[in-house]
Backbone bond lengths (Angstrom), bond angles and torsions (degrees), N, CA, C in turn:
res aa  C-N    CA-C-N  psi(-1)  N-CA   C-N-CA  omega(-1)  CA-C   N-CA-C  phi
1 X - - - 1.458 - - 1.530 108.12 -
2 X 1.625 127.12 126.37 1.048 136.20 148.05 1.438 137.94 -40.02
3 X 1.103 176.84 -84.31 1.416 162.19 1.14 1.829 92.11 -108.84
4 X 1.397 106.14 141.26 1.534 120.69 172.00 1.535 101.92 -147.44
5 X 1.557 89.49 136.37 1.733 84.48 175.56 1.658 108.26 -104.17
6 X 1.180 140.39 142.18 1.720 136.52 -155.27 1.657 88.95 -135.55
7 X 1.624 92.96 102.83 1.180 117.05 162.03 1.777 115.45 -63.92
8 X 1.152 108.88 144.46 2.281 82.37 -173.13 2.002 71.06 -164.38
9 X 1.885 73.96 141.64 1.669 108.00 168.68 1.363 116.47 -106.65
10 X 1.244 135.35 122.19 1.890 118.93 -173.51 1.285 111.02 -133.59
11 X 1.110 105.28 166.54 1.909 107.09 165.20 1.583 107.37 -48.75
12 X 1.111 120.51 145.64 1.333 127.36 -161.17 1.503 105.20 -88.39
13 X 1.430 96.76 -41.54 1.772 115.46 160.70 1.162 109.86 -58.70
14 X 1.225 144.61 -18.14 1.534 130.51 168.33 1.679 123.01 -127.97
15 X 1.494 100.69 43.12 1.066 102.61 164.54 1.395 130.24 -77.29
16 X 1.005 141.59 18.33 1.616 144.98 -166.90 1.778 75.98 -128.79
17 X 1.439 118.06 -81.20 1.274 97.33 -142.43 1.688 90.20 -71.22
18 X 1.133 166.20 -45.43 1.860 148.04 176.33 1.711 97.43 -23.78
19 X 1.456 112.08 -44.53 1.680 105.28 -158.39 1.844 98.64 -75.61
20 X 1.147 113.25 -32.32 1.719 120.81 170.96 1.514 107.37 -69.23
21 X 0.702 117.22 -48.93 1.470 113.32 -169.12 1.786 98.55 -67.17
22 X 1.932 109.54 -55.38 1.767 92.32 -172.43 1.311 107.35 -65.44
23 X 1.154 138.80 -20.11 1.599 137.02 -153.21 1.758 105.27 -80.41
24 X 1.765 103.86 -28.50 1.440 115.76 163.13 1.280 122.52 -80.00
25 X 1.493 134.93 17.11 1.346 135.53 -167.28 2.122 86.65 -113.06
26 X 1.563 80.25 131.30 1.490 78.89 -174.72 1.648 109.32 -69.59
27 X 1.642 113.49 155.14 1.499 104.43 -171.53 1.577 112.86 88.67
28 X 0.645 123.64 -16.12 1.433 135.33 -174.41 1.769 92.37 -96.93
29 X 1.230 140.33 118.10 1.224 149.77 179.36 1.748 119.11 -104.44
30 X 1.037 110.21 -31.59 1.393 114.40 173.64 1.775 113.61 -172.49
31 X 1.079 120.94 129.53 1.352 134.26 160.52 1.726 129.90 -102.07
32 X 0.872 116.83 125.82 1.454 120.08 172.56 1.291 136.74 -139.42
33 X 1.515 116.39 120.37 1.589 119.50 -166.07 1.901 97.41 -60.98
34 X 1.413 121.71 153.20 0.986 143.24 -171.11 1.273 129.15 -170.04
35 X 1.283 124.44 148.81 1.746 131.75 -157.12 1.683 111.61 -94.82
36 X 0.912 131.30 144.03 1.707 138.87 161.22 1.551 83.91 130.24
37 X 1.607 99.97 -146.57 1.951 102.30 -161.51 1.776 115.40 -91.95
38 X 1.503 92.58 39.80 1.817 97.84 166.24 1.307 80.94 -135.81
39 X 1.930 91.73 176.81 1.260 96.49 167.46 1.874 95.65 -141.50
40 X 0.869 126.79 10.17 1.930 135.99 154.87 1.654 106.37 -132.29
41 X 1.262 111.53 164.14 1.310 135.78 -167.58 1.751 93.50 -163.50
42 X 1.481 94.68 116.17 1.716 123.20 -175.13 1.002 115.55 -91.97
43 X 1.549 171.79 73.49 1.300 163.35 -142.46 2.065 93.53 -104.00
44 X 1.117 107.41 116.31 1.693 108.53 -174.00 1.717 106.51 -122.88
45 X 0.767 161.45 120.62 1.337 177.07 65.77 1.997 109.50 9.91
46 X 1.462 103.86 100.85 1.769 91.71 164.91 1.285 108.04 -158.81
47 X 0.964 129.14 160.83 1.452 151.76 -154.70 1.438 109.58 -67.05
48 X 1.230 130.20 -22.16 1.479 137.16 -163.13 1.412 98.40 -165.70
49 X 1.917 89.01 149.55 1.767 96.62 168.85 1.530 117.35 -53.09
50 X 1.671 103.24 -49.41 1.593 105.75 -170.32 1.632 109.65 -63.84
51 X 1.946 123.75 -22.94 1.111 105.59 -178.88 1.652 102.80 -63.44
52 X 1.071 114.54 -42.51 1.442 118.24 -158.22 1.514 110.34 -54.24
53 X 2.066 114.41 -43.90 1.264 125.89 -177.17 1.748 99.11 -57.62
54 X 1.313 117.11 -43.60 1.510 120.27 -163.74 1.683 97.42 -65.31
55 X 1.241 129.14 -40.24 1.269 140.10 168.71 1.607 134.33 -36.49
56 X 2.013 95.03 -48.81 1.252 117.32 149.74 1.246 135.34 -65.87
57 X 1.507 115.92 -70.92 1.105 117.82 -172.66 1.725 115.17 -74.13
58 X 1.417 117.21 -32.61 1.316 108.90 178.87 2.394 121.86 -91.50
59 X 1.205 90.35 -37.93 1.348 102.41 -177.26 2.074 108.54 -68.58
60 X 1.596 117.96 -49.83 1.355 122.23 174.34 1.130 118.64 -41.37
61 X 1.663 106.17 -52.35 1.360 116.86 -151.75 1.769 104.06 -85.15
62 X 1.042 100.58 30.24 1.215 93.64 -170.47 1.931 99.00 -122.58
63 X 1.222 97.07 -22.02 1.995 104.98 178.74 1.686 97.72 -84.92
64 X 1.698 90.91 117.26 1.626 80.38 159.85 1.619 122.83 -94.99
65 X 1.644 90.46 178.76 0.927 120.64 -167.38 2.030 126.63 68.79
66 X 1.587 105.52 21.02 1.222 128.81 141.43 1.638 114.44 -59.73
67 X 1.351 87.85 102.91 1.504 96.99 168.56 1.318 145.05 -86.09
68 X 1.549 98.85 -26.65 2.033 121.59 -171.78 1.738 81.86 -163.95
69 X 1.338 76.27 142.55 2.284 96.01 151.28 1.502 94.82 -153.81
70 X 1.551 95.92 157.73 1.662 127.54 179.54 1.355 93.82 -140.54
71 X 1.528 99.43 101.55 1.722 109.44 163.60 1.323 119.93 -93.66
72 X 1.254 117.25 132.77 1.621 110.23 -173.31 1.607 96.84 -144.83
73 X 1.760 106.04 139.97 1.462 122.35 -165.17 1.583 101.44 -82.95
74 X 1.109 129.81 135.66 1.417 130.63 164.82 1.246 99.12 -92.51
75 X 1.915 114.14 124.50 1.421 142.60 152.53 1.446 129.65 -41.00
76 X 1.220 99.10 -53.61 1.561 113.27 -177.33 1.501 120.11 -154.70
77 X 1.162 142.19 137.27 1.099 128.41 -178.85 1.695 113.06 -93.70
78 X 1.317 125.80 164.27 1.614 118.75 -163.47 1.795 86.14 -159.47
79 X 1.186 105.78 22.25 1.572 105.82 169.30 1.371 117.86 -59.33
80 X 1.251 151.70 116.01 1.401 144.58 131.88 1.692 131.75 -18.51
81 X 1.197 103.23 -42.20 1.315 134.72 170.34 1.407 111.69 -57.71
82 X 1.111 112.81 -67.97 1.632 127.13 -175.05 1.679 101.19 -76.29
83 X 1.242 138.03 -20.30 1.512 145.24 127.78 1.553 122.21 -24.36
84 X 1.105 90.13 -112.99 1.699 84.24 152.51 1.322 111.08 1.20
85 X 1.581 117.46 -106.07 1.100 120.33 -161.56 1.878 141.82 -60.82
86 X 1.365 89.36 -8.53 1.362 100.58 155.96 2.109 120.26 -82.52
87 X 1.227 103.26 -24.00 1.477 89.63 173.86 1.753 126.48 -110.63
88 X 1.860 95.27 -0.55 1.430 102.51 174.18 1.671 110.81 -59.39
89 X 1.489 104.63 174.83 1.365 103.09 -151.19 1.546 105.68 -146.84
């Protein structure tokens, strides 16, 4: 399993519907509008590097008014959360 987090810049005017539209792209696990120099944060989960590249380069480019993304691979996870839920019962 992949995890990438997708930094993304958008029309400011279409921030609700960019965050609806990626949150419906399969693989895409959670999105959330957020403050400093983005304005979405992509959480993507997929099976392979190339699913993930096909994810980027073909599925994004297709929502307008995407302006910038910064994709970056998560190493390891150190979630509590995702702890938890693997040994609850």
């Amino acid at each position: 399993m992949v995890t990438s987090i997708i930094l993304i810049n958008v029309n400011r005017k279409k921030v609700n519907e960019i965050a609806e539209q990626l949150a419906a792209i399969n693989g895409v696990s959670e999105v959330y509008s957020v403050t400093g120099n983005f304005d979405l944060v992509a959480i993507v989960r997929a099976q392979t590097n190339d699913e993930l590249a096909d994810l980027v380069t073909h599925e994004l480019v297709k929502i307008d008014g995407i302006e910038k993304t910064d994709t970056m691979l998560a190493f390891k996870a150190y979630s509590r959360h995702d702890l938890d839920a693997m040994f609850s019962v």
